[in-house]
C-alpha positions in Angstrom: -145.7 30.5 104.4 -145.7 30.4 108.5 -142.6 30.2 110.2 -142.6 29.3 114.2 -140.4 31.9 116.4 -140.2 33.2 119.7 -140.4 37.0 119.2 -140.0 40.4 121.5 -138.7 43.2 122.4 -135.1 43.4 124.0 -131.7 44.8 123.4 -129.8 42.1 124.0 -128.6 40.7 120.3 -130.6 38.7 118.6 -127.5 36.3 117.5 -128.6 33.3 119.7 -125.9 31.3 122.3 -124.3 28.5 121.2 -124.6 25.1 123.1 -123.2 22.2 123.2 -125.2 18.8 121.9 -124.1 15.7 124.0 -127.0 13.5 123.5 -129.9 13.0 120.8 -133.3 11.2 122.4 -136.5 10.8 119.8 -139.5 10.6 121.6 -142.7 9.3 120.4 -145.0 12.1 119.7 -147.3 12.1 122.4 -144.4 11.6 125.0 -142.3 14.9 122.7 -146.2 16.6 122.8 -146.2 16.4 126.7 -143.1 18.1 127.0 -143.6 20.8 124.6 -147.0 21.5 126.8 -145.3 21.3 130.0 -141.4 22.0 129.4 -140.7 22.7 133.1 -142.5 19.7 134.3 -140.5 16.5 135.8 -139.9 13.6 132.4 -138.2 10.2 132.9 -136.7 10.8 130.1 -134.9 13.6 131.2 -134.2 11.9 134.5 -132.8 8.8 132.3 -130.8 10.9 129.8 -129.7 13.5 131.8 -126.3 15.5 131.2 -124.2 17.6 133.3 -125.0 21.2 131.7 -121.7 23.1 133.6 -118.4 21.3 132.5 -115.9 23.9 132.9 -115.3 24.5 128.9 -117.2 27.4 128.5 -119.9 25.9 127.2 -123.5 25.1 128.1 -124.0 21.7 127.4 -127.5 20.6 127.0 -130.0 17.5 126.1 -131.6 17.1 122.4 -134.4 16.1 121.9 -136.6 14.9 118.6 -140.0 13.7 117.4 -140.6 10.9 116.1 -143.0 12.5 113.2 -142.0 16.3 113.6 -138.8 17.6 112.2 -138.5 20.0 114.8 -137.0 19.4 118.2 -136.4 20.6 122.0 -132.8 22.0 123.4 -133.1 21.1 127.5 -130.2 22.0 129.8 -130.8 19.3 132.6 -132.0 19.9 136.1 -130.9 17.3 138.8 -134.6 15.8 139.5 -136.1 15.0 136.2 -136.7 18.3 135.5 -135.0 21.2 133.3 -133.7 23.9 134.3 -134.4 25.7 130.6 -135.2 24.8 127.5 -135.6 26.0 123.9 -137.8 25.6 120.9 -135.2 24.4 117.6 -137.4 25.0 114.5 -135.9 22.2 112.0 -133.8 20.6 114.3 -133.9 17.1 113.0 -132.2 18.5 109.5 -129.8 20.7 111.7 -128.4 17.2 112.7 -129.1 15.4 109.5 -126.8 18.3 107.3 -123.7 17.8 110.2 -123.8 14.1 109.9 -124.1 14.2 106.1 -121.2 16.1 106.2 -119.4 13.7 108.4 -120.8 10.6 106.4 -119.2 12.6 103.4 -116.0 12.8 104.8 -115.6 9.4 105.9 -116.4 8.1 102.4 -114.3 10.2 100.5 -111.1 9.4 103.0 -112.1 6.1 103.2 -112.3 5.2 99.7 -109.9 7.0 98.6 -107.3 5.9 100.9 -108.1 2.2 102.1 -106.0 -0.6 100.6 -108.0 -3.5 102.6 -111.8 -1.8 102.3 -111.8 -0.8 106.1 -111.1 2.4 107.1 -110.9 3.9 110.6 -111.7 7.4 112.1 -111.5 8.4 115.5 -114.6 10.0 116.9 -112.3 13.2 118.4 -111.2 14.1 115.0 -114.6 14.6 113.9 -115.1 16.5 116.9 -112.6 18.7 115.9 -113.5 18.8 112.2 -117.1 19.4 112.5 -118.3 20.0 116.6 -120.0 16.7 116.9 -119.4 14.8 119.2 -120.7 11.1 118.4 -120.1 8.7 121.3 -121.3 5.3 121.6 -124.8 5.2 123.4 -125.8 9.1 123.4 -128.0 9.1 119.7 -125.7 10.8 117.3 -124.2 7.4 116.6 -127.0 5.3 115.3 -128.0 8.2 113.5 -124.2 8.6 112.0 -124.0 4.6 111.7 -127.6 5.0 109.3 -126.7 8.0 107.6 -123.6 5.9 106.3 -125.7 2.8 106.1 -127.8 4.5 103.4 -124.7 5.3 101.0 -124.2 2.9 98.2 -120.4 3.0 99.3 -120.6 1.8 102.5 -121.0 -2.3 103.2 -121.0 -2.3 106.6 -120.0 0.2 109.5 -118.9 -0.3 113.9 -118.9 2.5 116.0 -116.9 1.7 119.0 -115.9 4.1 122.4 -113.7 6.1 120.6 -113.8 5.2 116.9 -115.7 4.2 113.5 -114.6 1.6 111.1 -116.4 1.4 108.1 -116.1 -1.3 105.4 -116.6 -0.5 102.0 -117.4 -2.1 98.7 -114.5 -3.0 96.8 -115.9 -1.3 93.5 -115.9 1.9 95.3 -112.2 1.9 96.7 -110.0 3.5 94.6 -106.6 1.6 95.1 -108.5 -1.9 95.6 -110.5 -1.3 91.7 -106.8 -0.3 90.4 -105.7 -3.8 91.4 -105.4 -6.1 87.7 -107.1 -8.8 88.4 -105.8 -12.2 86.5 -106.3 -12.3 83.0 -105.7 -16.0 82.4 -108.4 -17.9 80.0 -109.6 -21.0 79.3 -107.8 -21.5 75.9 -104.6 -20.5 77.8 -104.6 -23.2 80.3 -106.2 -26.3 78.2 -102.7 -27.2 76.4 -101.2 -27.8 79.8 -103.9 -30.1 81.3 -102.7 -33.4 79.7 -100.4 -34.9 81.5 -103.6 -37.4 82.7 -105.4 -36.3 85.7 -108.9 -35.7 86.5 -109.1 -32.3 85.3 -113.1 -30.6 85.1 -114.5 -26.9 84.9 -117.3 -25.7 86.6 -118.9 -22.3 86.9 -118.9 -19.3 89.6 -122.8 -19.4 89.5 -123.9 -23.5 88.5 -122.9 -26.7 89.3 -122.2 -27.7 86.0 -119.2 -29.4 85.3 -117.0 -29.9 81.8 -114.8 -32.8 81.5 -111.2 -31.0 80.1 -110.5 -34.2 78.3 -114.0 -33.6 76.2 -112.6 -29.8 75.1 -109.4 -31.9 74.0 -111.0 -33.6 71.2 -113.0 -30.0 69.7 -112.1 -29.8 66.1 -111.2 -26.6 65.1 -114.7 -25.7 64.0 -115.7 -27.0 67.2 -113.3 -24.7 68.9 -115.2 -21.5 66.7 -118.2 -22.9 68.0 -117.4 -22.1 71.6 -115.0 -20.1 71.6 -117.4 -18.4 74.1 -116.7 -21.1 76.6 -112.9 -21.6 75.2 -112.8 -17.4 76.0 -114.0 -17.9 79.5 -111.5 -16.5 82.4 -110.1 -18.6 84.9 -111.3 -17.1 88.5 -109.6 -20.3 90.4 -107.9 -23.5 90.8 -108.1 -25.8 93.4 -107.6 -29.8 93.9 -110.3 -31.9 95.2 -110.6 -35.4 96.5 -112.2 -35.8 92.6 -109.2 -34.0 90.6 -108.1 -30.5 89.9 -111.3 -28.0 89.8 -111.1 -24.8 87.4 -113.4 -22.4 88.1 -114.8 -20.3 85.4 -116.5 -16.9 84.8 -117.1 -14.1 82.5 -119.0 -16.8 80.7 -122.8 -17.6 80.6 -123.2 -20.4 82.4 -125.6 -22.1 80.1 -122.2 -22.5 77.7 -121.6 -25.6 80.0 -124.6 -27.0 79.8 -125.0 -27.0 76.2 -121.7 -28.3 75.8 -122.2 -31.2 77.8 -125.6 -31.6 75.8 -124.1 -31.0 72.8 -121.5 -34.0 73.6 -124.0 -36.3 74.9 -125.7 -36.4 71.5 -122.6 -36.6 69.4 -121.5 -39.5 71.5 -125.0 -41.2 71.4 -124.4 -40.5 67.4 -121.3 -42.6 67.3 -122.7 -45.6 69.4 -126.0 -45.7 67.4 -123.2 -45.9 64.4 -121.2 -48.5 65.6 -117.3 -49.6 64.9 -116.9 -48.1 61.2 -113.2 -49.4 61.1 -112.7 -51.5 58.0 
């Protein structure tokens, strides 16, 4: 195994300073190549990203930089014309800053499903700061790599980072106080002795066009009503009038059951005609 450092002699403690990250660049590799060659050289994209490196906090802030197909990276404190003033190998940066935003990502998923009761959830970007030293602003890299990091979880529908916050929205499944909600529980069978007083009433299905006439389920014979009880079994996910009568829509059911009703009707109908008026 062959690790990268630089090593030597010196008395000063080999615990290194801390710095402070304000902006994430990736390079392409030839452009991250060029700087690692000439690291005190003048590089637009110094000149174009550059950050103040003194800001009266006691801290050094500096310039990160990555490759695009090397997982280490370059730490640059900014000079004023393009060029910087000093800069540092980081062996592995690239999973330094993946492992500090999976952290975050982690955080904001657990508060945020766990908490929401609509499926969005806010956090603001300078209590992360203070929770885990990252500062993610909008424009200076650390947010598109936070907004993909969150992206990537199965949680997570959709996410906005703004100037000073992040709203995620989440999949209801995964929200603990929206999948406690009961949804309605009202069936088919429960609903089809009220729908008599005469109006068009028909059901159709979440997932097909397919529509039953509720007048046809009237006239099922109870071995009929064994038959599909399947479709008689079928929850009710909404009603709604139309300019053609009242519309029930259906689920929990295959929506084949429909079809082959209506099939099924179609030929016992087409039985009776071929059969003619057997009154006496």
């Amino acid at each position: 195994m062959k690790i990268r450092a630089a090593m030597g002699r010196q008395c000063d403690p080999l615990r290194p300073t801390q710095y402070q990250v304000d902006k994430v660049v990736e390079l392409p590799n030839t452009v991250f190549d060029n700087f690692m060659i000439k690291p005190l050289g003048r590089h637009d994209f110094i000149a174009d990203n550059r950050i103040e490196p003194h800001q009266g906090d006691g801290f050094d802030h500096c310039l990160l930089v990555l490759s695009d197909g090397c997982a280490d990276g370059a730490l640059i404190q900014c000079g004023g014309d393009g060029r910087a003033m000093c800069a540092a190998y980081v062996a592995g940066a690239r999973d330094i800053v993946q492992a500090r935003l999976d952290r975050v990502a982690d955080f904001i998923v657990s508060q945020g499903t766990q908490r929401t009761a609509s499926g969005s959830w806010f956090v603001y970007c300078e209590e992360l700061d203070e929770k885990f030293a990252i500062a993610i602003q909008e424009g200076n890299g650390l947010d598109t790599m936070l907004k993909d990091t969150l992206e990537r979880r199965p949680e997570v529908a959709q996410v906005e980072i703004a100037l000073q916050h992040i709203e995620t929205e989440f999949h209801p499944e995964f929200c603990t106080q929206l999948r406690g909600r009961d949804e309605p529980n009202i069936r088919l069978r429960d609903i089809l002795p009220l729908l008599t007083d005469g109006g068009l009433t028909f059901f159709t299905h979440e997932e097909a066009d397919t529509s039953v006439l509720a007048e046809s389920l009237h006239r099922l014979t109870d071995s009929g009503r064994e038959d599909y009880a399947a479709l008689l079994n079928a929850r009710v996910a909404e009603i709604a009038p139309t300019l053609e009568g009242t519309e029930v829509v259906l689920t929990d059911v295959a929506p084949e059951k429909l079809a082959r009703f209506n099939l099924a009707l179609e030929a016992f109908e087409e039985a009776e005609r071929a059969m003619g008026d057997m009154t006496p």
